[in-house]
VOGU-3710 file (C-alpha; in Angstrom, 3 decimals, decimal comma):
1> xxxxxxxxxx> -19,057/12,211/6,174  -16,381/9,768/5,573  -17,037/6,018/5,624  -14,410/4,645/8,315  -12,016/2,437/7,773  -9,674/-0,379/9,414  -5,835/-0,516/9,171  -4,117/-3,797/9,660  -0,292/-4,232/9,714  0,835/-7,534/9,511
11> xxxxxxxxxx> 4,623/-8,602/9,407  7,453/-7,276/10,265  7,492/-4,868/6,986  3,893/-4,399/7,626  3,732/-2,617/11,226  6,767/-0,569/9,760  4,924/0,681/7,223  1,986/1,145/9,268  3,681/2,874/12,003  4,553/5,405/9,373
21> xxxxxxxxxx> 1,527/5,973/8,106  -0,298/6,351/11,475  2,299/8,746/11,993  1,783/10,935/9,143  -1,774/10,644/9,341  -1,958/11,967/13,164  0,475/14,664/12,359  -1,339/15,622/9,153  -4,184/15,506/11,579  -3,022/17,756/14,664
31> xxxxxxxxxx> -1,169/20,367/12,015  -4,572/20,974/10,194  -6,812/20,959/13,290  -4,587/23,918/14,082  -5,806/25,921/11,361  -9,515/24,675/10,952  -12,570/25,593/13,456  -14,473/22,618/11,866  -12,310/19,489/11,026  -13,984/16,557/9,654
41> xxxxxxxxxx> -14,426/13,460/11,089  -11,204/11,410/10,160  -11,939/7,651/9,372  -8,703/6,642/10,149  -8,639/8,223/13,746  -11,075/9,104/16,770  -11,624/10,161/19,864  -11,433/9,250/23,323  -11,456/10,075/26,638  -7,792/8,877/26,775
51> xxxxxxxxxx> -7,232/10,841/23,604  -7,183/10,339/19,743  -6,814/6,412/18,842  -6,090/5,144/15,719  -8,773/2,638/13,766  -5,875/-0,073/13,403  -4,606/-3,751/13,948  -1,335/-5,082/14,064  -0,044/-8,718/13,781  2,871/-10,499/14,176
61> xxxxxxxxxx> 4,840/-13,419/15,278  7,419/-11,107/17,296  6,570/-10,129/20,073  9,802/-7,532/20,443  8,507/-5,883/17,287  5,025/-5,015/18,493  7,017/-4,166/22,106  9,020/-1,617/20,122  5,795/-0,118/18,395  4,102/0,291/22,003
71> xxxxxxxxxx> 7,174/2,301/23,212  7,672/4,194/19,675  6,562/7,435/18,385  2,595/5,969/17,677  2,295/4,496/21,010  -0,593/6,716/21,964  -2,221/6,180/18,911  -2,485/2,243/19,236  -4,729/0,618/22,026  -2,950/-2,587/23,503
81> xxxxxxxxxx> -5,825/-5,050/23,153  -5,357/-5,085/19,090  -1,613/-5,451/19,136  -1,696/-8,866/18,539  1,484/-11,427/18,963  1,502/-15,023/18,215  4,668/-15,458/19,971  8,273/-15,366/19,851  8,416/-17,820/16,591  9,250/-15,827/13,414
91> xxxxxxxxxx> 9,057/-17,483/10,594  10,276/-17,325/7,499  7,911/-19,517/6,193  4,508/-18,815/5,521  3,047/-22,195/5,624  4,309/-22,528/9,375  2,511/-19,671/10,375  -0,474/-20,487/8,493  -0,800/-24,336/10,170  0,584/-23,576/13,621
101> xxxxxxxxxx> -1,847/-21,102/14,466  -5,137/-22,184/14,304  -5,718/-20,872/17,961  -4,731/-16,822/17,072  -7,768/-16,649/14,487  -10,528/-15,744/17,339  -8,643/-13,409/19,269  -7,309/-11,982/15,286  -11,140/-11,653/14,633  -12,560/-10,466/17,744
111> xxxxxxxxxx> -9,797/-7,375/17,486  -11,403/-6,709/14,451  -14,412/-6,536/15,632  -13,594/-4,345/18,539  -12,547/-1,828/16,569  -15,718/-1,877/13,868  -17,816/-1,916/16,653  -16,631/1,712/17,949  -17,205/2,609/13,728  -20,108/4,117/11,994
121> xxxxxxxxxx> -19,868/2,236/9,023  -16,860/0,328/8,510  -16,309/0,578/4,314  -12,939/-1,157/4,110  -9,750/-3,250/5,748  -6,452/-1,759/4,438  -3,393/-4,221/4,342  -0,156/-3,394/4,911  2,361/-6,408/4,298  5,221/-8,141/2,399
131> xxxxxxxxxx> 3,905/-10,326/0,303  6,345/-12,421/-0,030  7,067/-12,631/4,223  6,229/-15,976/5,809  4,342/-14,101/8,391  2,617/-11,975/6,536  2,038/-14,481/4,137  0,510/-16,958/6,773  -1,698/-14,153/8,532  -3,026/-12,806/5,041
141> xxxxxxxxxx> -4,089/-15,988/4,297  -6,337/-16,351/7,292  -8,024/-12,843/7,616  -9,325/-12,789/3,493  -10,473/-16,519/4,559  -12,460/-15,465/7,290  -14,101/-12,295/5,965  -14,644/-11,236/9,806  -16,850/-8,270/8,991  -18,860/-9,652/5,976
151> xxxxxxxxxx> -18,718/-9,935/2,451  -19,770/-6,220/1,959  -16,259/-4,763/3,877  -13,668/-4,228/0,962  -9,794/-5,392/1,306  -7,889/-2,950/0,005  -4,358/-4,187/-0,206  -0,652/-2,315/0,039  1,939/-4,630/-0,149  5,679/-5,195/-1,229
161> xxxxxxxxxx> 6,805/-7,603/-4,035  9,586/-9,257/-4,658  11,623/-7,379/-7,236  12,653/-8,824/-10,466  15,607/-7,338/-11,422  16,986/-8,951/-7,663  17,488/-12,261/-7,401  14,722/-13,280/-4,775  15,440/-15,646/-2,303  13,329/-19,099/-2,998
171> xxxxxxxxxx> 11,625/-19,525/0,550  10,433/-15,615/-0,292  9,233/-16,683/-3,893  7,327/-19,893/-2,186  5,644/-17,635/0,254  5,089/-15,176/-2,611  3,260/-17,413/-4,992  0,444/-18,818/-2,647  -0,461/-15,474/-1,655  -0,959/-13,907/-4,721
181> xxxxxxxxxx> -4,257/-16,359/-5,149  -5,170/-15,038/-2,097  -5,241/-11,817/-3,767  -8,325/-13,263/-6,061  -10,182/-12,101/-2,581  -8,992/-8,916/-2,540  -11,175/-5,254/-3,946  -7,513/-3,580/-4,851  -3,950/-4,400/-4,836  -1,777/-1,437/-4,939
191> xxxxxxxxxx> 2,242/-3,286/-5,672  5,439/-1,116/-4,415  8,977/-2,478/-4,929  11,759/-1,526/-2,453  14,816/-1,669/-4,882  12,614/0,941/-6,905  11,401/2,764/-3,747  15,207/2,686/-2,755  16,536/4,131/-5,802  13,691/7,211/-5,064
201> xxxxxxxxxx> 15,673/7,489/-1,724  19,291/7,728/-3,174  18,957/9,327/-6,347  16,023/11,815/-6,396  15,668/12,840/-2,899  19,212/12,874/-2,025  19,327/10,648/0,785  22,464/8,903/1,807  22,827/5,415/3,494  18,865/5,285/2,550
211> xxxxxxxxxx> 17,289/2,868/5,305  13,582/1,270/5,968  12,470/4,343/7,520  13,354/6,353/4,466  11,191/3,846/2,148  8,349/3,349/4,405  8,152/7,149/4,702  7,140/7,418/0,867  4,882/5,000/1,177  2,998/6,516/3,908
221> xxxxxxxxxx> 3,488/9,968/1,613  1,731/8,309/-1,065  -1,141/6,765/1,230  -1,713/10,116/2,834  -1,937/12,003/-0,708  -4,237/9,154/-1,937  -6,930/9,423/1,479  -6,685/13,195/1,541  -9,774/13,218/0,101  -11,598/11,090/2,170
231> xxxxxxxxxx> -9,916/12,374/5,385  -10,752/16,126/4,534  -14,418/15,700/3,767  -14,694/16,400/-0,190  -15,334/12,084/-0,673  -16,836/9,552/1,451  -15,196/7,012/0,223  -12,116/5,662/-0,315  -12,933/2,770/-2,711  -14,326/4,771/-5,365
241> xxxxxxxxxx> -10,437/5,717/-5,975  -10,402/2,107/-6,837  -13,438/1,527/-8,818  -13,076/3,098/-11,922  -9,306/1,607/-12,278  -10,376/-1,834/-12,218  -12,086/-3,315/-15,096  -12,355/-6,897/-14,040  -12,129/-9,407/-11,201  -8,538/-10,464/-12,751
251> xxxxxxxxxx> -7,242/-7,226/-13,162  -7,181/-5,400/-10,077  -2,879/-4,435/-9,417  -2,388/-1,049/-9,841  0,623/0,404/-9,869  1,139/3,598/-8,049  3,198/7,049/-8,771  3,740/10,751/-6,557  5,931/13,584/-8,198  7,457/15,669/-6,601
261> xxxxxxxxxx> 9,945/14,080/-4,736  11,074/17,246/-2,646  11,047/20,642/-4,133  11,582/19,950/-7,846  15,539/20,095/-8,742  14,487/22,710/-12,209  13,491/25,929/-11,723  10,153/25,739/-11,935  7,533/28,547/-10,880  4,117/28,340/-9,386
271> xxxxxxxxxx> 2,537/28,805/-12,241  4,008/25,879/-14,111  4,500/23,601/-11,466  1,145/21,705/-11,751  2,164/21,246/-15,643  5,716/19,728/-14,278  3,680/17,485/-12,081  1,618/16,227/-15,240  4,469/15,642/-17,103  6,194/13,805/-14,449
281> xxxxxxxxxx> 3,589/11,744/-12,626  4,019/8,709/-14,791  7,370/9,081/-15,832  9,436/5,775/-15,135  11,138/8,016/-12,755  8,328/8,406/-10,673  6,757/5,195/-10,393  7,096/3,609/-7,065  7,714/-0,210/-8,924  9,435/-1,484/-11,775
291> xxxxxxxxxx> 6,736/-1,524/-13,974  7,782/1,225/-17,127  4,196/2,902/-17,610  5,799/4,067/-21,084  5,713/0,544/-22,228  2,819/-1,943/-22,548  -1,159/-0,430/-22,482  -2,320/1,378/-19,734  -5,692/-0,024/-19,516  -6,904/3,065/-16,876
301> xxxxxxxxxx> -5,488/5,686/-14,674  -6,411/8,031/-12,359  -4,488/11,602/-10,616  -4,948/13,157/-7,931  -3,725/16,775/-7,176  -3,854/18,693/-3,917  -2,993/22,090/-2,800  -3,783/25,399/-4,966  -4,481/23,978/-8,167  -7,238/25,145/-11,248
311> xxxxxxxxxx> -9,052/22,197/-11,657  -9,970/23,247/-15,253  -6,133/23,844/-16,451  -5,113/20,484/-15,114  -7,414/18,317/-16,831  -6,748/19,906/-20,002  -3,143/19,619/-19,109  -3,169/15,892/-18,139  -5,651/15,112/-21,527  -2,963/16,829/-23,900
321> xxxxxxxxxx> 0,300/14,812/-21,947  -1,321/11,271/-22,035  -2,466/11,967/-25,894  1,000/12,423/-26,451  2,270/9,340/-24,981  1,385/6,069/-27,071  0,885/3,608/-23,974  -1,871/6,541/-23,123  -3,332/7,220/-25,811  -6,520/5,490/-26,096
331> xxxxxxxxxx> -6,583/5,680/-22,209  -9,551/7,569/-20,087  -7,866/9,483/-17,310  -10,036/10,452/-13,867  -8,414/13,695/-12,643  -9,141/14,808/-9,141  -8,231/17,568/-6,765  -8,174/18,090/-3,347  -7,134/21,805/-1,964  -5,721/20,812/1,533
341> xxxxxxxxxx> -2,243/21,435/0,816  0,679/18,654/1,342  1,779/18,947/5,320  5,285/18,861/6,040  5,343/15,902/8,045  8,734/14,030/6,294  11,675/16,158/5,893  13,175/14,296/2,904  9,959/15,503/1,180  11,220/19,406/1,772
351> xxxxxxxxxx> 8,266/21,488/1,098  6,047/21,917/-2,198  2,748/23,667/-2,719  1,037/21,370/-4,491  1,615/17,264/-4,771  0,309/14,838/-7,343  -0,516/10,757/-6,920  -1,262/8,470/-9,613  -2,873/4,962/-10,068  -2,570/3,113/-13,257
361> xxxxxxxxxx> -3,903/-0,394/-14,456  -1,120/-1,270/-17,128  -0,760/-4,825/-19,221  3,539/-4,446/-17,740  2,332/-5,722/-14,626  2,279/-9,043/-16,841  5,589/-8,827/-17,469  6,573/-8,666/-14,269  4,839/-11,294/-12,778  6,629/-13,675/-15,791
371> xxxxxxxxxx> 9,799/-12,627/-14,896  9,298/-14,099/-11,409  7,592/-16,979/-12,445  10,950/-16,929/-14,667  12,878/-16,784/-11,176  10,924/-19,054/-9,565  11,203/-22,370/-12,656  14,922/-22,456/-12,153  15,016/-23,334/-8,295  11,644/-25,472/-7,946
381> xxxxxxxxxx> 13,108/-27,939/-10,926  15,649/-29,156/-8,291  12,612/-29,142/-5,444  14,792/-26,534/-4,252  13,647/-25,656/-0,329  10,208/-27,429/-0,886  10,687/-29,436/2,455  10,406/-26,252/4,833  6,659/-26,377/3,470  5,642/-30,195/3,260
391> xxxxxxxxxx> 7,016/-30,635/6,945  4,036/-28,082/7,813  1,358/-30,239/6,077  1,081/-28,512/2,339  1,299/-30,970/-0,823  3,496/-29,988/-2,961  1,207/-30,137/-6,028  0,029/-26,647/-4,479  2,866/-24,630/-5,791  2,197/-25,820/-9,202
401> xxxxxxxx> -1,215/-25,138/-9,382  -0,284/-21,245/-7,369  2,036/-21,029/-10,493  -0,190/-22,013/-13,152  -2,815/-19,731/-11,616  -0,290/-16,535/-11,678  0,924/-17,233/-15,157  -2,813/-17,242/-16,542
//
């Protein structure tokens, strides 16, 4: 049986996201329910007498947004009481939200707390957010802080960063850099990109005018390949995907991969299609950031297959690939499999037999995070915005010690 677990959107990009991936998951749900006599129990969703509710939270300073989520396509899914609003204030700024609302943690907790109450065993929190949102930003910073179930619930964290190839706005990259010490209190910290996830949209899955919808669809496509596990009753739980990727308290940002993207443009037949996935999984292509997997040293990584695959095949498969590549070479790879096959839930994914997701803990996440600290110098040497967060009560000798602490 499946340890439970607790979804939290926070943000705007957050309860996007989330709303997404409640929808896949209940759809997932209902399609295979059709065609099982004996489901397991999902730890995402459960039942009531009103129906199936979803295990999540939502958060945010706009009240509208949460109003449009109640009327939307999930509505049945999410009980009112842990919708929670802190008013009609967006910010931008995530030292605003995180000073001006001392009176939302309680209620924030107590929603929490409602929902872990109805739970077996609560195993884990899973964060949806921008991380570089002043709401999100603010809200983060107060439920790692206050640990409302314990020290022995995991946060398990999917977020957006700012991407360096763009050039970030600076209140983002102020809001950015004080949250990622907050992710010192986090299990796992899985980083997308939207001009990557974007450039998935438009170029490999052939979608044109690509909007937020499109890109928080393949996220939710990657979060339902990467539970199917748990959510189909062959694992009980969802942090040991985690574990074995994460070699120390300082290394925990993994960066995430799913191939195919639709039914593969080359001819490929069934019985070569799992050795197309191999080959493609960690292709730059396929990586859902900017981080080049082919570059640097993957420290760990992990795959995860589902539909009609041979288990034995596909390990030898994925040994002989990453042998061949240098940044893999002296790199252990966990290979799982899970034989639920891939619903067809999102259109723009077509249909495919089998799907593949990958983790990876790689040493180009470094360079990354220098080439926004990079971004970031130019600005703060004129103080450049600096005021929209003193006027809320932080020092400014904050940011430099949040930038010292990401470039070590």
């Amino acid at each position: 049986m499946g340890l439970d677990q607790i979804i939290i959107g926070i943000g705007g990009a957050g309860i996007r996201i989330t709303e997404s991936v409640l929808s896949l998951l209940h759809n997932e749900y209902l399609l295979t329910k059709d065609n099982s006599n004996s489901l397991p129990k999902n730890p995402f969703l459960y039942e009531t007498k009103a129906g199936l509710k979803a295990r999540a939270v939502l958060f945010d300073t706009d009240t509208d947004r949460l109003d449009a989520v109640m009327k939307g396509p999930i509505k049945s899914l999410i009980d009112p009481s842990t919708c929670m609003s802190l008013g009609r204030f967006g910010t931008s700024v995530f030292s605003k939200t995180r000073y001006s609302i001392q009176d939302f943690k309680e209620p924030s907790s107590e929603s929490i707390r409602k929902i872990a109450e109805g739970s077996d065993k609560v195993e884990s929190l899973v964060l949806f957010n921008s991380s570089y949102g002043g709401t999100s930003a603010g809200i983060l910073h107060g439920i790692l802080n206050e640990k409302v179930l314990g020290d022995k619930v995991k946060y398990i964290n999917f977020s957006l960063l700012p991407s360096p190839s763009i050039s970030c706005g600076m209140l983002e990259l102020l809001n950015f850099l004080p949250t990622f010490q907050l992710l010192e209190s986090v299990s796992a910290h899985v980083y997308f990109d939207n001009e990557r996830l974007f450039e998935i949209a438009s170029t490999q899955m052939g979608i044109k005018n690509a909007k937020f919808k499109h890109i928080n669809n393949i996220i939710a496509q990657y979060f339902g390949a990467i539970t199917s596990d748990i959510r189909y009753g062959t694992e009980s739980s969802l942090f040991n995907t985690f574990t074995p990727l994460i070699p120390d308290q300082h290394r925990k940002i993994l960066i995430p991969s799913y191939a195919p993207f639709g039914v593969p443009e080359e001819e490929v037949n069934p019985q070569q299609i799992c050795a197309y996935l191999g080959e493609k999984i960690f292709q730059p292509s396929n990586t859902l950031n900017s981080v080049n997997l082919q570059h640097g040293d993957v420290i760990s990584c992990s795959v995860k297959f589902r539909g009609n695959v041979n288990p034995i095949e596909m390990t030898v498969i994925m040994k002989e690939i990453m042998a061949e590549t240098r940044s893999f070479s002296n790199t252990n790879i966990n290979t799982s499999f899970c034989e639920f096959k891939p619903k067809d839930v999102f259109e723009e994914f077509g249909s495919s037999p089998v799907d593949a997701v990958g983790l990876a803990n790689s040493s180009e996440i470094g360079r990354v995070l220098r080439q926004l600290i990079k971004t970031f110098d130019i600005p703060w040497a004129k103080r450049g915005y600096i005021y929209h967060h003193t006027w809320e009560g932080m020092e400014e000798g904050g940011f430099i010690e949040e930038r010292q602490s990401l470039e070590d």
